[in-house]
N, CA, C and O atoms as CSV, one atom per row, in Angstrom:
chain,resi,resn,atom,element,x,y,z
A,1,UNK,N,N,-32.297,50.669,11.769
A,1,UNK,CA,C,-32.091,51.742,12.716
A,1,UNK,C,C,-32.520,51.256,14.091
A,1,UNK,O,O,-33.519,50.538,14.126
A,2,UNK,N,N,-31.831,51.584,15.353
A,2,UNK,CA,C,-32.405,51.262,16.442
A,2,UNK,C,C,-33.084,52.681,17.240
A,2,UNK,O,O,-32.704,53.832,17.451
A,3,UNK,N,N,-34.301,51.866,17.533
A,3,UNK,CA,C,-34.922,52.728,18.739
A,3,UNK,C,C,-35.119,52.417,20.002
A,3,UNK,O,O,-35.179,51.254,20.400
A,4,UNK,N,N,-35.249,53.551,20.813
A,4,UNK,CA,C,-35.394,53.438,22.437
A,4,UNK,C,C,-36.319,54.333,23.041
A,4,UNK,O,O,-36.334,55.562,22.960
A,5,UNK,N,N,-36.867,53.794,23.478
A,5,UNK,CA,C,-38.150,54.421,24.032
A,5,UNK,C,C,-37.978,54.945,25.903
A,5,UNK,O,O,-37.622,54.061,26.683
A,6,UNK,N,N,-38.135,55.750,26.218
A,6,UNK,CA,C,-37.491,55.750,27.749
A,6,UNK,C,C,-38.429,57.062,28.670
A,6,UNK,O,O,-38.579,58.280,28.581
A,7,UNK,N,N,-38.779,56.233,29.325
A,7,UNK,CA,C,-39.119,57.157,30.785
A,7,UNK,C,C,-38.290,57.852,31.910
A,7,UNK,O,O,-37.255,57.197,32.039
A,8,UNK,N,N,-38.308,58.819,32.707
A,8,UNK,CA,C,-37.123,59.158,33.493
A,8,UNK,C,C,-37.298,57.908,34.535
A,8,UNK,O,O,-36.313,57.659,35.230
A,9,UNK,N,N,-38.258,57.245,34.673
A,9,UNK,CA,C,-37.681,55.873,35.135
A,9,UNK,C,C,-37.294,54.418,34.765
A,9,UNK,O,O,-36.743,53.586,35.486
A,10,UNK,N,N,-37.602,54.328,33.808
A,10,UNK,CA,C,-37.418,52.927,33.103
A,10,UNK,C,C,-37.103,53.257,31.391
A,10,UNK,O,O,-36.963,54.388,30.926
A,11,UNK,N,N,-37.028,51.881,30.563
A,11,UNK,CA,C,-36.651,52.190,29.254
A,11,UNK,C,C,-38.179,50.941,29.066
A,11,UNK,O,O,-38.502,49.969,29.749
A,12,UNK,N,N,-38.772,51.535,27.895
A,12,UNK,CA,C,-39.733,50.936,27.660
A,12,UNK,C,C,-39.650,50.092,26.480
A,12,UNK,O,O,-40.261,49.038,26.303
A,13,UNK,N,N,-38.685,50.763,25.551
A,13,UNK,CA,C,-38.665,49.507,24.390
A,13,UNK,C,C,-37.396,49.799,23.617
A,13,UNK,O,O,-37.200,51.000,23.433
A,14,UNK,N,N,-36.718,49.179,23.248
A,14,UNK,CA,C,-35.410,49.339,22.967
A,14,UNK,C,C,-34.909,47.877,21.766
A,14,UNK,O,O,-34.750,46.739,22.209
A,15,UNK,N,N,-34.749,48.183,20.432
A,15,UNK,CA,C,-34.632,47.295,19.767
A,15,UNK,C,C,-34.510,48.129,17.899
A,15,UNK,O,O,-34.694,49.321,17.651
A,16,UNK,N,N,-34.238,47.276,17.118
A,16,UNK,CA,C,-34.174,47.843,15.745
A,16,UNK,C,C,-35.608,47.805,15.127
A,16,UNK,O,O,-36.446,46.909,15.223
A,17,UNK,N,N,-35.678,48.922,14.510
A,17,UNK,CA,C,-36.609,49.127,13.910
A,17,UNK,C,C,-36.777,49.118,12.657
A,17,UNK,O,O,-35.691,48.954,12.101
A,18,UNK,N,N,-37.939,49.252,11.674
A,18,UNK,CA,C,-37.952,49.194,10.178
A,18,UNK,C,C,-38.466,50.946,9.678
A,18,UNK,O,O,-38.137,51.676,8.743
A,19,UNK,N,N,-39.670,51.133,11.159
A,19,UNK,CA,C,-40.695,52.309,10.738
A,19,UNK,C,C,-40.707,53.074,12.058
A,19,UNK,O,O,-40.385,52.482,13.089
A,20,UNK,N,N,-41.120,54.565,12.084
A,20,UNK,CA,C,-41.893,54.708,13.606
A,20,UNK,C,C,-42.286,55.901,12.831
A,20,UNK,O,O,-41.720,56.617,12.005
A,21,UNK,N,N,-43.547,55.864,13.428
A,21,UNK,CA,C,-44.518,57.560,13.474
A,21,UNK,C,C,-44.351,57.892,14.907
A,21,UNK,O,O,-44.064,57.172,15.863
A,22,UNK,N,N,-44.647,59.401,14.805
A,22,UNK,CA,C,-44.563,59.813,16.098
A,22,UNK,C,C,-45.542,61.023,15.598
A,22,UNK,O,O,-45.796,61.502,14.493
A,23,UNK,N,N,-46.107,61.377,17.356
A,23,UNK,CA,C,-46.808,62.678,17.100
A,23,UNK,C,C,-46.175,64.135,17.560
A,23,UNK,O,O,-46.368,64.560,18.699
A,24,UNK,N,N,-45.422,64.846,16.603
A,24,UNK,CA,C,-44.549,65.806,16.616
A,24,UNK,C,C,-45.294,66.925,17.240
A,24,UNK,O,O,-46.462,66.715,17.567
A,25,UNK,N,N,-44.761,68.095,17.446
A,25,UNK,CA,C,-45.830,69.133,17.802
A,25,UNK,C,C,-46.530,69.952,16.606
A,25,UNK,O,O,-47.712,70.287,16.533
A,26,UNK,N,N,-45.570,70.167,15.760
A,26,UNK,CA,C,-46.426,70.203,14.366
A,26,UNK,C,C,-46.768,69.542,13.522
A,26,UNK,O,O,-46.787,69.965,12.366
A,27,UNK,N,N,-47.166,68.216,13.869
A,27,UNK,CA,C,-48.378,67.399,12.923
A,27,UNK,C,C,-47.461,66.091,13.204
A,27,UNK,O,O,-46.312,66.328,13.578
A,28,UNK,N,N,-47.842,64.761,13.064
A,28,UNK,CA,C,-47.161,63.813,13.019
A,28,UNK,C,C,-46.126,63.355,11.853
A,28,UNK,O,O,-46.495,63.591,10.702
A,29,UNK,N,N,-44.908,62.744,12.031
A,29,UNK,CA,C,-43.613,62.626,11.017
A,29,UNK,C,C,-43.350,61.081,11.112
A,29,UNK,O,O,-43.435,60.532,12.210
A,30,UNK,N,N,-43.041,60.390,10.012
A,30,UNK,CA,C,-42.502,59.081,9.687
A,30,UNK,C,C,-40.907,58.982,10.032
A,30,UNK,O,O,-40.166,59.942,9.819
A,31,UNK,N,N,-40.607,58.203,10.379
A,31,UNK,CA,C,-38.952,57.869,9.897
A,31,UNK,C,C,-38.247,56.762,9.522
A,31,UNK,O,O,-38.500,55.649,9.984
A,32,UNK,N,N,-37.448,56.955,8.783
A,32,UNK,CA,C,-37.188,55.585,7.746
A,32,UNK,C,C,-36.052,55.807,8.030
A,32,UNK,O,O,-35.692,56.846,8.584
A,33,UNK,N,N,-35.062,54.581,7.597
A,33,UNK,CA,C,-33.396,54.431,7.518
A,33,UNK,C,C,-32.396,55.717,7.059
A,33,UNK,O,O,-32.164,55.907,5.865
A,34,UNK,N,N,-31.938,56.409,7.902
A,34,UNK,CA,C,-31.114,57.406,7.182
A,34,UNK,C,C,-31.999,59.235,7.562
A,34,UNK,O,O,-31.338,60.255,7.368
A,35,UNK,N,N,-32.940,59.288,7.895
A,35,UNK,CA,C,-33.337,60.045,8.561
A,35,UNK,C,C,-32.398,61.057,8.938
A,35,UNK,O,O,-31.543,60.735,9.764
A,36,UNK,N,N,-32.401,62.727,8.287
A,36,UNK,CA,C,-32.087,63.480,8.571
A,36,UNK,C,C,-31.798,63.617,9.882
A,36,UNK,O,O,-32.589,62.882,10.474
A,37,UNK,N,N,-30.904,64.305,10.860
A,37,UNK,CA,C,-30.815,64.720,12.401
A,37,UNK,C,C,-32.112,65.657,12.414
A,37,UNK,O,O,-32.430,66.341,11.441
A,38,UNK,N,N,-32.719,65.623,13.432
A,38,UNK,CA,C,-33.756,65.982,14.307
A,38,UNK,C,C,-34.110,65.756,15.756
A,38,UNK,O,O,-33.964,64.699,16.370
A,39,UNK,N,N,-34.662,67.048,16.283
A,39,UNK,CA,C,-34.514,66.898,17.888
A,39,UNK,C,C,-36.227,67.947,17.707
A,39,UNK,O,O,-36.527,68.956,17.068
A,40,UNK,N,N,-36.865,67.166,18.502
A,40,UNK,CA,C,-37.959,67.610,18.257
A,40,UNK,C,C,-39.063,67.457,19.613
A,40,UNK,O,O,-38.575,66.723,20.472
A,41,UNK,N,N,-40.294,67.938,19.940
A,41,UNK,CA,C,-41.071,67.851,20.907
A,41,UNK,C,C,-42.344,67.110,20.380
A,41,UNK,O,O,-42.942,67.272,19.317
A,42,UNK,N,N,-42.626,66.141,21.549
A,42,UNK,CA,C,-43.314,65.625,20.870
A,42,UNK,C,C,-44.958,65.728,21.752
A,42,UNK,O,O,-44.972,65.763,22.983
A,43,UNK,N,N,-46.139,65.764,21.010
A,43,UNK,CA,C,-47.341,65.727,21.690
A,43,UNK,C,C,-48.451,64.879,21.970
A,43,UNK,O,O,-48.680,64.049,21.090
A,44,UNK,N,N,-48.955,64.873,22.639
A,44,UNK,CA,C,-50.131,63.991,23.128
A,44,UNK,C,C,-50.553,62.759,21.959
A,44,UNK,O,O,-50.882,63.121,20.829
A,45,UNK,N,N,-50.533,61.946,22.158
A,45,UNK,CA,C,-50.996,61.037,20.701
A,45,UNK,C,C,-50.312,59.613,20.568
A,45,UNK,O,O,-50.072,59.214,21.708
A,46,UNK,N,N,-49.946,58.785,19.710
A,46,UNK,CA,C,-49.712,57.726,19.813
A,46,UNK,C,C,-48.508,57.654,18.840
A,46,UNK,O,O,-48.369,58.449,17.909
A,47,UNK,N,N,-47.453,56.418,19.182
A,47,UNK,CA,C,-46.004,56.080,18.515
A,47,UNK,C,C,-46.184,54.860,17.845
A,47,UNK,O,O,-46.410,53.887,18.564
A,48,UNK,N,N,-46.129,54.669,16.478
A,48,UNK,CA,C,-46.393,53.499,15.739
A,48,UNK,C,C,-44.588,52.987,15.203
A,48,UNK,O,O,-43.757,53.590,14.525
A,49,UNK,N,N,-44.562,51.941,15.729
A,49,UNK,CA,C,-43.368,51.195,15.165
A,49,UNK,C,C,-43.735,49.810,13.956
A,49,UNK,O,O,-44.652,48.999,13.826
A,50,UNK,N,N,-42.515,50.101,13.269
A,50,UNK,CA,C,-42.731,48.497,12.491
A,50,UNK,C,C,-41.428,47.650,12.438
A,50,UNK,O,O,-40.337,47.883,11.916
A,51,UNK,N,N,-41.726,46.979,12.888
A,51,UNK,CA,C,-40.373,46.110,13.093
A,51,UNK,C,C,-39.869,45.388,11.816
A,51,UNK,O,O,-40.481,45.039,10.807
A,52,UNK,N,N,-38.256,45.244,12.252
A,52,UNK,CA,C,-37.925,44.632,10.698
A,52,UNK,C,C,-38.859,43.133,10.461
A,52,UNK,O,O,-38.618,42.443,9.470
A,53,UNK,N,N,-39.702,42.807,11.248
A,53,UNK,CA,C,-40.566,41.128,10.785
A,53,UNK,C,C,-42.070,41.923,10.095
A,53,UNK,O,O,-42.981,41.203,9.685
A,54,UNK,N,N,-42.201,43.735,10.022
A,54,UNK,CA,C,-43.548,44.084,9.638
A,54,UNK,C,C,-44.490,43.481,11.274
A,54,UNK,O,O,-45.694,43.734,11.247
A,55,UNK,N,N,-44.171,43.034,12.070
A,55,UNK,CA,C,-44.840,43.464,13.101
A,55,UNK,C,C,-45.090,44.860,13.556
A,55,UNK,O,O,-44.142,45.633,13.417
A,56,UNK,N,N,-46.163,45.314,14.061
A,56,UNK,CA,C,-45.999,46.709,14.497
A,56,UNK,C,C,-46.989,46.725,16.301
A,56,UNK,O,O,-47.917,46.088,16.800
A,57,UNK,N,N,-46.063,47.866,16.725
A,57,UNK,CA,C,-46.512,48.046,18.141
A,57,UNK,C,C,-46.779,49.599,18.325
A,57,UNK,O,O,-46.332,50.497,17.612
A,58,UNK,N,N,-47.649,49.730,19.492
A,58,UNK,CA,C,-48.431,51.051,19.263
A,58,UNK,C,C,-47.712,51.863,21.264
A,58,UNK,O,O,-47.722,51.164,22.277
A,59,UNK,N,N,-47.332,53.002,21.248
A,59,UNK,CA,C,-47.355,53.213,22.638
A,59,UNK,C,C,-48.275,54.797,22.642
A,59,UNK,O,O,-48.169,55.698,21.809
A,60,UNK,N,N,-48.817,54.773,23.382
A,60,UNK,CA,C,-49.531,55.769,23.570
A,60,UNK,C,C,-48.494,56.879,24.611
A,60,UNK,O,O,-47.751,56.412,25.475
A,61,UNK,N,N,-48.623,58.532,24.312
A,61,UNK,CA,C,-47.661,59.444,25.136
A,61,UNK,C,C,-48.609,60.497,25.277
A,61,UNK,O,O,-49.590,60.847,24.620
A,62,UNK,N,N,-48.033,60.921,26.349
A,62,UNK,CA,C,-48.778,62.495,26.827
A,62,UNK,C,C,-47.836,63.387,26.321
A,62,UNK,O,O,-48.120,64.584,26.335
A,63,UNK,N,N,-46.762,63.016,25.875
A,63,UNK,CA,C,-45.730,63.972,25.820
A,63,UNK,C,C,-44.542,63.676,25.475
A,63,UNK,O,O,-44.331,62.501,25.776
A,64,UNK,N,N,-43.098,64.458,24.688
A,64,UNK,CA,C,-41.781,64.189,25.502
A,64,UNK,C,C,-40.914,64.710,23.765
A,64,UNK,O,O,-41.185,65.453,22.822
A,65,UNK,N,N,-39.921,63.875,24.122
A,65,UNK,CA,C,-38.711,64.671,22.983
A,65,UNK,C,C,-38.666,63.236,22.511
A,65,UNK,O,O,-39.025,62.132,22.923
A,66,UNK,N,N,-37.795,63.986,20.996
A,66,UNK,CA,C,-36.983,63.008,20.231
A,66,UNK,C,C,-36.140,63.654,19.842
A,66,UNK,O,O,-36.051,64.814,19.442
A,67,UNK,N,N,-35.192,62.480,20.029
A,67,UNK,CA,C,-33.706,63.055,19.125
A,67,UNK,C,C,-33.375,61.763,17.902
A,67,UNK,O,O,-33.282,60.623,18.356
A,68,UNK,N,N,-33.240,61.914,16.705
A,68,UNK,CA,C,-32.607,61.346,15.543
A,68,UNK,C,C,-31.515,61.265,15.444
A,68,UNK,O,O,-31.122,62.085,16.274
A,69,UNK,N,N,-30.560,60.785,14.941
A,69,UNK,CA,C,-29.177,60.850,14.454
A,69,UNK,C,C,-28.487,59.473,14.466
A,69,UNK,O,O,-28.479,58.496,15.216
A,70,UNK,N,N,-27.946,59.808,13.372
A,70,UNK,CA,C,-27.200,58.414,12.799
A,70,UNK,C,C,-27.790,57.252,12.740
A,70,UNK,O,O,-27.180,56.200,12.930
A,71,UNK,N,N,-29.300,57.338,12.414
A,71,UNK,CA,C,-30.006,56.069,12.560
A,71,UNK,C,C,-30.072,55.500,13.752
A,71,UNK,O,O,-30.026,54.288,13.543
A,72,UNK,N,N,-30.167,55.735,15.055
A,72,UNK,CA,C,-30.061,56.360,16.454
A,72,UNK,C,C,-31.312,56.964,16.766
A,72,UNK,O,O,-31.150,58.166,16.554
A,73,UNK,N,N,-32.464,56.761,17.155
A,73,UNK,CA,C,-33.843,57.490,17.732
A,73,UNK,C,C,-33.755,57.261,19.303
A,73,UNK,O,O,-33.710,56.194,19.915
A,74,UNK,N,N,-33.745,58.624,19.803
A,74,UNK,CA,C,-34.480,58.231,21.006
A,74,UNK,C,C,-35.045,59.323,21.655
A,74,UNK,O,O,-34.647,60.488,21.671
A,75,UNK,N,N,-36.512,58.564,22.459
A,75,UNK,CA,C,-37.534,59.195,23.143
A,75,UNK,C,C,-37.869,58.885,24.346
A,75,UNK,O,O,-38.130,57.811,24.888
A,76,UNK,N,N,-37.824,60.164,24.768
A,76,UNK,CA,C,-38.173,60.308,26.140
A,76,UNK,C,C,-39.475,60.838,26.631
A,76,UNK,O,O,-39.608,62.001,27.012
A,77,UNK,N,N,-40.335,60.046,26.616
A,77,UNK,CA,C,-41.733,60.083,27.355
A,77,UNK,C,C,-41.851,60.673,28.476
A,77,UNK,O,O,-41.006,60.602,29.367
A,78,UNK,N,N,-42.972,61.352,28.547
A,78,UNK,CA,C,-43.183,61.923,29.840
A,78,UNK,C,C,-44.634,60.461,30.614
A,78,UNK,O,O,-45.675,59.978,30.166
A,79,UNK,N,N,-43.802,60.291,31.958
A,79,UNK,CA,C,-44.493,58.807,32.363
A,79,UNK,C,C,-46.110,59.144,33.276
A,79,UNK,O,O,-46.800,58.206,33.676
């Protein structure tokens, strides 16, 4: 699945993924390959990715949305 990570000024990370947590507004959610559609708000807390090598990278957010679909993630951080 690919993800994109994006500020209203820049794109912060943009590449395929294996894993990502995120911190939802009602409690934090995993997403794996095939991931139901979801459009969601997201809160204060931290974004865990795992890359298809099992590397993983951490971004910290104050805030922002996600949208899911078609194995398709993307988030928009508030910067």
């Amino acid at each position: 699945m690919f993800l994109e990570i994006v500020t209203p000024e820049q794109t912060l990370y943009s590449n395929e993924v294996k894993y990502v947590k995120v911190p939802g507004s009602k409690g934090q959610f995993g997403i794996l390959t095939n991931h139901a559609p979801v459009i969601s708000t997201l809160e204060k807390g931290q974004i865990k990715i795992v890359e298809p090598d099992k590397s993983e990278k951490f971004f910290d957010v104050k805030g922002g949305v996600i949208e899911i679909l078609k194995n398709n993630i993307i988030i928009l951080i508030k910067s």
